[in-house]
DRENDO-1510 file (C-alpha; in Angstrom, 1 decimal, always signed):
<recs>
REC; n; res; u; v; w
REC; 1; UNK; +25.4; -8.0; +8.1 .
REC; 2; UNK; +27.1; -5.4; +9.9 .
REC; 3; UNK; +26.9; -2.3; +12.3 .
REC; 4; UNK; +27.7; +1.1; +10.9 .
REC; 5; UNK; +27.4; +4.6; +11.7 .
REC; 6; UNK; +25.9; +6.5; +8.6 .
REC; 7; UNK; +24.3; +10.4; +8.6 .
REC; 8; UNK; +20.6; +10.6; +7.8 .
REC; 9; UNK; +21.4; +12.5; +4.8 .
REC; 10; UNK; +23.1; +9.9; +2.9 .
REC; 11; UNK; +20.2; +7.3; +3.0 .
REC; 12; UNK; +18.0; +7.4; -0.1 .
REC; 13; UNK; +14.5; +7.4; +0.8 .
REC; 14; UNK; +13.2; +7.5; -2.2 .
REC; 15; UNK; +13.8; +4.3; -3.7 .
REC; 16; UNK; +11.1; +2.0; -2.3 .
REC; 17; UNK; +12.4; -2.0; -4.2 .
REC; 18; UNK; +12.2; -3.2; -0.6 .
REC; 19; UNK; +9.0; -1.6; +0.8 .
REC; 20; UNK; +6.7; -4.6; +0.7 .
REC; 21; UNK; +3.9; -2.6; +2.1 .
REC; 22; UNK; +3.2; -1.6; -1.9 .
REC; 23; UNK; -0.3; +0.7; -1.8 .
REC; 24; UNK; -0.8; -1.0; -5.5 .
REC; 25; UNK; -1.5; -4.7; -3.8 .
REC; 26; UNK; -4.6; -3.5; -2.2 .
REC; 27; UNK; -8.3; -1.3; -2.8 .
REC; 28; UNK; -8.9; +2.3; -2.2 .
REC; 29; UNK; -10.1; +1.9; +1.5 .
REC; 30; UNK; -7.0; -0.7; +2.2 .
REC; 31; UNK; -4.9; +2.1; +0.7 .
REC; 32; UNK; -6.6; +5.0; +3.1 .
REC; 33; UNK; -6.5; +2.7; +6.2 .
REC; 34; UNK; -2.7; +2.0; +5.8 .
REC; 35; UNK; -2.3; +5.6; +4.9 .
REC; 36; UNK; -3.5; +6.5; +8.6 .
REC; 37; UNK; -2.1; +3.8; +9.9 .
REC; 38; UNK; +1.4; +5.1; +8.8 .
REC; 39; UNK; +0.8; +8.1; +10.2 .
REC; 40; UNK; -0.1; +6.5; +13.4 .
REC; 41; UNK; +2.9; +4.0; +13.6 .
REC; 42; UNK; +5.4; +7.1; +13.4 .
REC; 43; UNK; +3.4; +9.2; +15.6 .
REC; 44; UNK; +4.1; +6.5; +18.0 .
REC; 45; UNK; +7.7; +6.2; +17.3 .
REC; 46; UNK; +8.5; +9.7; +17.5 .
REC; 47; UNK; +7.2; +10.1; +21.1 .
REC; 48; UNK; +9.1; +6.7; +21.9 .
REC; 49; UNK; +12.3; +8.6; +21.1 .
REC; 50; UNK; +10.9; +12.1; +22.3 .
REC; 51; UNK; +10.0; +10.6; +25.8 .
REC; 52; UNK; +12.7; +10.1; +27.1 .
REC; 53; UNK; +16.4; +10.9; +24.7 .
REC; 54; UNK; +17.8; +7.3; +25.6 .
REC; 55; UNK; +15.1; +5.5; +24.6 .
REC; 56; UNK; +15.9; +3.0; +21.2 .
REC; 57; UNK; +13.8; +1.4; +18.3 .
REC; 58; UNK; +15.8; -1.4; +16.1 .
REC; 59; UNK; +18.0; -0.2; +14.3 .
REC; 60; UNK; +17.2; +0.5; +10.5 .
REC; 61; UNK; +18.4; -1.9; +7.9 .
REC; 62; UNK; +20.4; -0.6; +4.5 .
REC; 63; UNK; +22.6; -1.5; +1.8 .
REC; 64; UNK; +24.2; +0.5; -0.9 .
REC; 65; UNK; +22.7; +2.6; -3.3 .
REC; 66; UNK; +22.9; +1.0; -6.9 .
REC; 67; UNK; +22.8; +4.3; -8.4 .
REC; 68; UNK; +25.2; +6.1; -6.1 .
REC; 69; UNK; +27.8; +4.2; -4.0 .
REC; 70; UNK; +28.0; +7.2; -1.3 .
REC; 71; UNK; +24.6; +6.4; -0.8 .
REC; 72; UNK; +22.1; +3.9; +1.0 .
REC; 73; UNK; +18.8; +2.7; +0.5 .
REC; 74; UNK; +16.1; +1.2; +2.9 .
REC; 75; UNK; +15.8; -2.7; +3.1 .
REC; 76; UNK; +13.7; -2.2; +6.0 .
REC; 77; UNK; +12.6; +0.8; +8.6 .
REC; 78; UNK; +11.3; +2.8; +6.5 .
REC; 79; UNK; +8.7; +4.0; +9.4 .
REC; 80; UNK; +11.7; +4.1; +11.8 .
REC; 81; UNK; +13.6; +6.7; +9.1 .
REC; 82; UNK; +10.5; +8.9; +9.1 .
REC; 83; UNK; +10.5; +8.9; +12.9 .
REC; 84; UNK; +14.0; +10.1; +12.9 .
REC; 85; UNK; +13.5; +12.6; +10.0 .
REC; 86; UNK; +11.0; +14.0; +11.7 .
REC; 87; UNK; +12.8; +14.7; +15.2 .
REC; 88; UNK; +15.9; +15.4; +13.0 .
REC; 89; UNK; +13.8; +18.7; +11.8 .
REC; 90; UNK; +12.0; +19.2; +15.3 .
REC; 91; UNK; +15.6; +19.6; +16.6 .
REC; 92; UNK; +17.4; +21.7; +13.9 .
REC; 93; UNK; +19.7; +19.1; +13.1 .
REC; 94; UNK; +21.1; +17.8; +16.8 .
REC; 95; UNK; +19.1; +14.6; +16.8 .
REC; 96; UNK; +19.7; +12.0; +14.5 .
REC; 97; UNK; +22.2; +13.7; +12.4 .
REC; 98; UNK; +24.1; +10.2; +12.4 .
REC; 99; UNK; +22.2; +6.6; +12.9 .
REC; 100; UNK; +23.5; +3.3; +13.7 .
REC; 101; UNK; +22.0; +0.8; +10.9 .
REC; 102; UNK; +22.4; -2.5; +9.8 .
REC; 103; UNK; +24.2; -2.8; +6.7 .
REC; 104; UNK; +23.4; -5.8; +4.5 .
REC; 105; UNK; +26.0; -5.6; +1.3 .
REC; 106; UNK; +23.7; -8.2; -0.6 .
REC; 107; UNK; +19.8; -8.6; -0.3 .
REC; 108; UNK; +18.9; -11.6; -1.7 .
REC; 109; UNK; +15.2; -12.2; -3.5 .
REC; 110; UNK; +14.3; -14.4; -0.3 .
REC; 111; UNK; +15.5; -11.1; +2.3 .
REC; 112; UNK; +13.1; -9.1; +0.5 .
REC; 113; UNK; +10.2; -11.2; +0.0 .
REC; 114; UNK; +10.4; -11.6; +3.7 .
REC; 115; UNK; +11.0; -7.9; +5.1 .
REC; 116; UNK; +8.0; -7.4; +7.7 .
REC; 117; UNK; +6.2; -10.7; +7.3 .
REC; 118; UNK; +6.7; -11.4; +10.9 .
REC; 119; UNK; +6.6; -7.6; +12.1 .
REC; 120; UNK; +5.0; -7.3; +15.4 .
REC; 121; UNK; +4.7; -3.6; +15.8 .
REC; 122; UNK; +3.1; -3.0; +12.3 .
REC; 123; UNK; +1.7; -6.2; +10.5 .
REC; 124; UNK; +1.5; -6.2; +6.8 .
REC; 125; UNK; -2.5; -6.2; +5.5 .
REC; 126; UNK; -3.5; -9.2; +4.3 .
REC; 127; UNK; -3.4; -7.9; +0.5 .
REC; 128; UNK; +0.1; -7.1; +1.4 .
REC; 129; UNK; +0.9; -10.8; +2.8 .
REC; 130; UNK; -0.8; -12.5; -0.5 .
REC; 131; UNK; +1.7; -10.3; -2.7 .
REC; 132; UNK; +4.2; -11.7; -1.0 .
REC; 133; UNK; +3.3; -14.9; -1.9 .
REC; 134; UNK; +2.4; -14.7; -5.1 .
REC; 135; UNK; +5.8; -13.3; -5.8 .
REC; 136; UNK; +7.4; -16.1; -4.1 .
REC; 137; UNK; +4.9; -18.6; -5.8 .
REC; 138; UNK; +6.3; -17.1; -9.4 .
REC; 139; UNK; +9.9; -17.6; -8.1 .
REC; 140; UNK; +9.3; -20.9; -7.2 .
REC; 141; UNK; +7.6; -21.9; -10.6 .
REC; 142; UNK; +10.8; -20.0; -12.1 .
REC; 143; UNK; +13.1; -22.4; -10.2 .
REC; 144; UNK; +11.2; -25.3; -10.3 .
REC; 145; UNK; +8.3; -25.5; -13.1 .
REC; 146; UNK; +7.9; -28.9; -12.1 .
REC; 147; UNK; +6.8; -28.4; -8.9 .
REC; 148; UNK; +4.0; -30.6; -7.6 .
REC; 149; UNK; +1.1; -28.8; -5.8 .
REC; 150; UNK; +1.6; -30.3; -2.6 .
REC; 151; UNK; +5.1; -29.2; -2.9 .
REC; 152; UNK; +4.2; -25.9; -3.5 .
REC; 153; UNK; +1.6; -25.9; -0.8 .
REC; 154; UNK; +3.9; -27.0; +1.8 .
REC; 155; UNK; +6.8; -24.3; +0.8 .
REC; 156; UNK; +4.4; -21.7; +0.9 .
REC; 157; UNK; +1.9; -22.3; +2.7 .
REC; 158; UNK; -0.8; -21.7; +0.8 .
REC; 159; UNK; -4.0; -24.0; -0.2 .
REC; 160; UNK; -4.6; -26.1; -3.0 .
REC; 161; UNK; -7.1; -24.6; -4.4 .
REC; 162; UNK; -4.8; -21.1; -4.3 .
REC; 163; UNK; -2.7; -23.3; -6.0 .
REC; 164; UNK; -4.6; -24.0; -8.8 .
REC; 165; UNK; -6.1; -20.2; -9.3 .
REC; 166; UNK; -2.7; -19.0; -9.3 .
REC; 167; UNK; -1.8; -22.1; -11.6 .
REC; 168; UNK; -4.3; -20.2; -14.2 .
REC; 169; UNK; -3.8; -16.4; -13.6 .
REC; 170; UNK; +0.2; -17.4; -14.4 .
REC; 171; UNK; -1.0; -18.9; -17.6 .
REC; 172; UNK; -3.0; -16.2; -18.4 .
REC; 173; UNK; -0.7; -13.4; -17.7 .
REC; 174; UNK; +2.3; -14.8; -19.7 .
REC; 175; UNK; -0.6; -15.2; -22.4 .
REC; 176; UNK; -1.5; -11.7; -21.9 .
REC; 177; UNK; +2.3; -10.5; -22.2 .
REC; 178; UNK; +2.6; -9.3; -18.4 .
REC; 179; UNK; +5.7; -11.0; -17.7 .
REC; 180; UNK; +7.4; -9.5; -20.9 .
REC; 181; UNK; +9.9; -5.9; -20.0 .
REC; 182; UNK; +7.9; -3.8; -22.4 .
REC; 183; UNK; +4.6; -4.7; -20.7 .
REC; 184; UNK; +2.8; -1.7; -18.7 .
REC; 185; UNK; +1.3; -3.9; -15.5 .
REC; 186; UNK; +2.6; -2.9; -12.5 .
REC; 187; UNK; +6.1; -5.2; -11.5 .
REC; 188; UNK; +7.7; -6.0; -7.8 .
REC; 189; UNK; +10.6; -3.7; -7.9 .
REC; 190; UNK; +12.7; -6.7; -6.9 .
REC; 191; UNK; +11.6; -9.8; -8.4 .
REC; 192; UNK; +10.2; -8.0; -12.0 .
REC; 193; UNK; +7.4; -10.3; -11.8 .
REC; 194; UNK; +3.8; -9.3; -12.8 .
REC; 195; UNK; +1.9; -8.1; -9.5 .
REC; 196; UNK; -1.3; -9.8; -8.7 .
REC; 197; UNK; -4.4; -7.4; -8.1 .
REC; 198; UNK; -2.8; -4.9; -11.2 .
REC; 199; UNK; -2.2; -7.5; -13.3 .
REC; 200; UNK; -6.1; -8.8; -13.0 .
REC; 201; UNK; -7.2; -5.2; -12.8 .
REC; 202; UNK; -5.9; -4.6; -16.1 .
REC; 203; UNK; -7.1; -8.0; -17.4 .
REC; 204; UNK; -11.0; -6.7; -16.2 .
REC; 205; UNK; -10.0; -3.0; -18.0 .
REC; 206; UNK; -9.2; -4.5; -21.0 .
REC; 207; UNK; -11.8; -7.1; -21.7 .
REC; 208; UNK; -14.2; -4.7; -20.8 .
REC; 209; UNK; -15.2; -6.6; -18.1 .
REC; 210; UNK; -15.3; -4.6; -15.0 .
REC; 211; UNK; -16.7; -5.9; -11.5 .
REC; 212; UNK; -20.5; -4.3; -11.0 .
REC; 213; UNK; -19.9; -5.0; -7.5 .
REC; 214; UNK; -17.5; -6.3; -4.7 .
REC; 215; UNK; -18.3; -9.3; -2.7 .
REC; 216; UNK; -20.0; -8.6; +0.7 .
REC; 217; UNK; -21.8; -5.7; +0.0 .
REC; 218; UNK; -18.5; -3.5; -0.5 .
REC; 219; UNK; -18.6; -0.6; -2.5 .
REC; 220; UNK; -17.2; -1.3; -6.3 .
REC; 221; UNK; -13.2; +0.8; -6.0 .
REC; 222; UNK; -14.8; +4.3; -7.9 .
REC; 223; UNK; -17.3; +4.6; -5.6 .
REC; 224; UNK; -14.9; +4.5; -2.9 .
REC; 225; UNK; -13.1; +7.3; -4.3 .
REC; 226; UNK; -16.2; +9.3; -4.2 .
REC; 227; UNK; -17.1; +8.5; -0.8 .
REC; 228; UNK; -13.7; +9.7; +0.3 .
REC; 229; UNK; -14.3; +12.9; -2.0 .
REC; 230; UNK; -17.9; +13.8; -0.5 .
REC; 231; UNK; -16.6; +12.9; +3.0 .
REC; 232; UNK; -14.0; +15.9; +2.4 .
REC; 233; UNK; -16.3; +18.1; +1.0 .
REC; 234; UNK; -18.8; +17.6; +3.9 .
REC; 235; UNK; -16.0; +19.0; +6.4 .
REC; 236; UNK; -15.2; +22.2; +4.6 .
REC; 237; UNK; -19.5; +22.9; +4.9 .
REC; 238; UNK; -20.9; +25.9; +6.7 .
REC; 239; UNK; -24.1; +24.1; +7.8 .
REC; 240; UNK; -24.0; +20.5; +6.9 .
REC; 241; UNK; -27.0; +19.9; +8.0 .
REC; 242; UNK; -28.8; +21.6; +5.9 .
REC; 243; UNK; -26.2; +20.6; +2.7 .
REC; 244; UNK; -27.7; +17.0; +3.8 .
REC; 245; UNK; -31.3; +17.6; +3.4 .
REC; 246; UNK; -30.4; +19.3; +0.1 .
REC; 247; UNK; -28.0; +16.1; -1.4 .
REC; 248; UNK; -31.0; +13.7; +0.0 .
REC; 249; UNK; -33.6; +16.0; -2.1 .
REC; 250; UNK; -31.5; +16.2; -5.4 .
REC; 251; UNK; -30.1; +12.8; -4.9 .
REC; 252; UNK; -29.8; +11.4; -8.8 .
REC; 253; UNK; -30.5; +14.7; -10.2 .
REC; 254; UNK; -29.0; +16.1; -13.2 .
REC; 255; UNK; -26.3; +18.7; -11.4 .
REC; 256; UNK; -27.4; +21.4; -14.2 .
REC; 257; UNK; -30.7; +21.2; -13.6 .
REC; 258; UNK; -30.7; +21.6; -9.7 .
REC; 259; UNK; -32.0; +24.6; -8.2 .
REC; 260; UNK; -29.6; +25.9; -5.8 .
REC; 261; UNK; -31.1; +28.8; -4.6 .
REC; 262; UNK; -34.0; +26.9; -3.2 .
REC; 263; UNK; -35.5; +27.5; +0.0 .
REC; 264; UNK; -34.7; +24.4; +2.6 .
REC; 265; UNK; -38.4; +24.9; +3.7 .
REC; 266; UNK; -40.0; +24.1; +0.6 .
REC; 267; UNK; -37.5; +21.5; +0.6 .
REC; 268; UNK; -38.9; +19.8; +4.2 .
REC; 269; UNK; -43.0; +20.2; +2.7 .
REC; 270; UNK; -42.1; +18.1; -0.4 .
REC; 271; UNK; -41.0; +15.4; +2.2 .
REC; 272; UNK; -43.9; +16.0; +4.5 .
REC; 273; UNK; -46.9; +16.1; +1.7 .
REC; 274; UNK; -44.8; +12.7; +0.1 .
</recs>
């Protein structure tokens, strides 16, 4: 690994291979959260650097485009590269026209299965960190298919009985095709394995078999997509107040056969004569 000097403009942002924190490990609302969280992290970053001009964050780690040689792409900062895009703009173009990075010439399958699984300023969720496992429990079932579970338990540490559920959903996916190049599940850009939570998505979608509802009282995923829709609609309303008495009145109600041009009064006596 060595120290370079690169410009901004030659790094390939684009090309996420290395960006463990994937949005298709986890559900809608881990998705939003980490969305925001984002946000957040390189809010915080770019006032770090903004403060005060000689302030530093670690530098960003690269290696070479595979597609372009003049070119790099992100093995891990990808935050950090936002932060400086950002102030690059702010600036016109006199901050950050040139970074110092890391530059790693080879990034092996153990280097990326790793990036940000000991990241103190922004952990990875914990849909995130049991990707990462499951792609390194596939590699190690590559490598060695006669692995014993309490071997496998130790090097990952991981239970026995994830063990023996992962054991099964292997098993099934191969039988399913998933681990085939022509298959449509969703792959770790690195590895090519099948990913977990798409893989058994699509199992559920095509035997018909769709969860009613999540464990702990959770909404089921398309309901969560709603929510987030109503939640958004509610903010552009004029008077959501009264938009609330009229969703709890028509609640269930076929949307053609509403009356919209009711009064909110006669509204309020059906609930006082109920």
């Amino acid at each position: 690994m060595a120290n370079e000097r690169i410009t901004l403009s030659s790094i390939n942002a684009t090309d996420l291979r290395y960006q463990n924190r994937d949005p298709r490990t986890g559900t809608y609302g881990e998705k939003e959260s980490e969305k925001l969280s984002s946000k957040g992290h390189i809010k915080n970053i770019v006032k770090h650097l903004e403060d005060d001009p000689k302030n530093k964050v670690e530098k960003i780690e690269v290696t070479y485009d595979p597609t372009n040689t003049d070119m790099y792409i992100i093995v891990d900062g990808f935050h950090r590269y936002a932060a400086f895009k950002e102030i690059n703009k702010k600036t016109k173009g006199k901050r950050f026209k040139q970074i110092r990075v890391k530059l790693i010439k080879e990034v092996t399958e153990q280097k990326a299965l790793s990036i940000n699984t000991e990241h103190t300023a922004k952990s990875l969720t914990h849909s995130q960190k049991t990707e990462n496992q499951w792609q390194k429990f596939l590699g190690l079932m590559r490598d060695n298919p006669s692995v014993s579970k309490k071997e496998t338990v130790e090097a990952l540490g991981i239970t026995s009985s994830t063990v023996d559920n992962w054991r099964r959903d292997r098993k099934t996916f191969m039988e399913a095709g998933f681990f085939e190049k022509t298959s449509q599940v969703a792959k770790n850009e690195v590895t090519g394995f099948p990913m977990l939570k798409p893989s058994r998505d699509m199992l559920r979608s095509d035997t018909g078999n769709e969860p009613q509802e999540e464990s702990e009282g959770q909404l089921v995923e398309g309901d969560k997509k709603a929510l987030a829709a109503i939640l958004k609609m509610v903010k552009k309303s004029k008077e959501p107040d009264k938009l609330n008495k009229m969703v709890n009145h028509f609640w269930g109600e076929n949307p053609n056969h509403v009356d919209y041009d009711i009064v909110l009064e006669d509204v309020e006596q059906v609930y006082e004569g109920f």
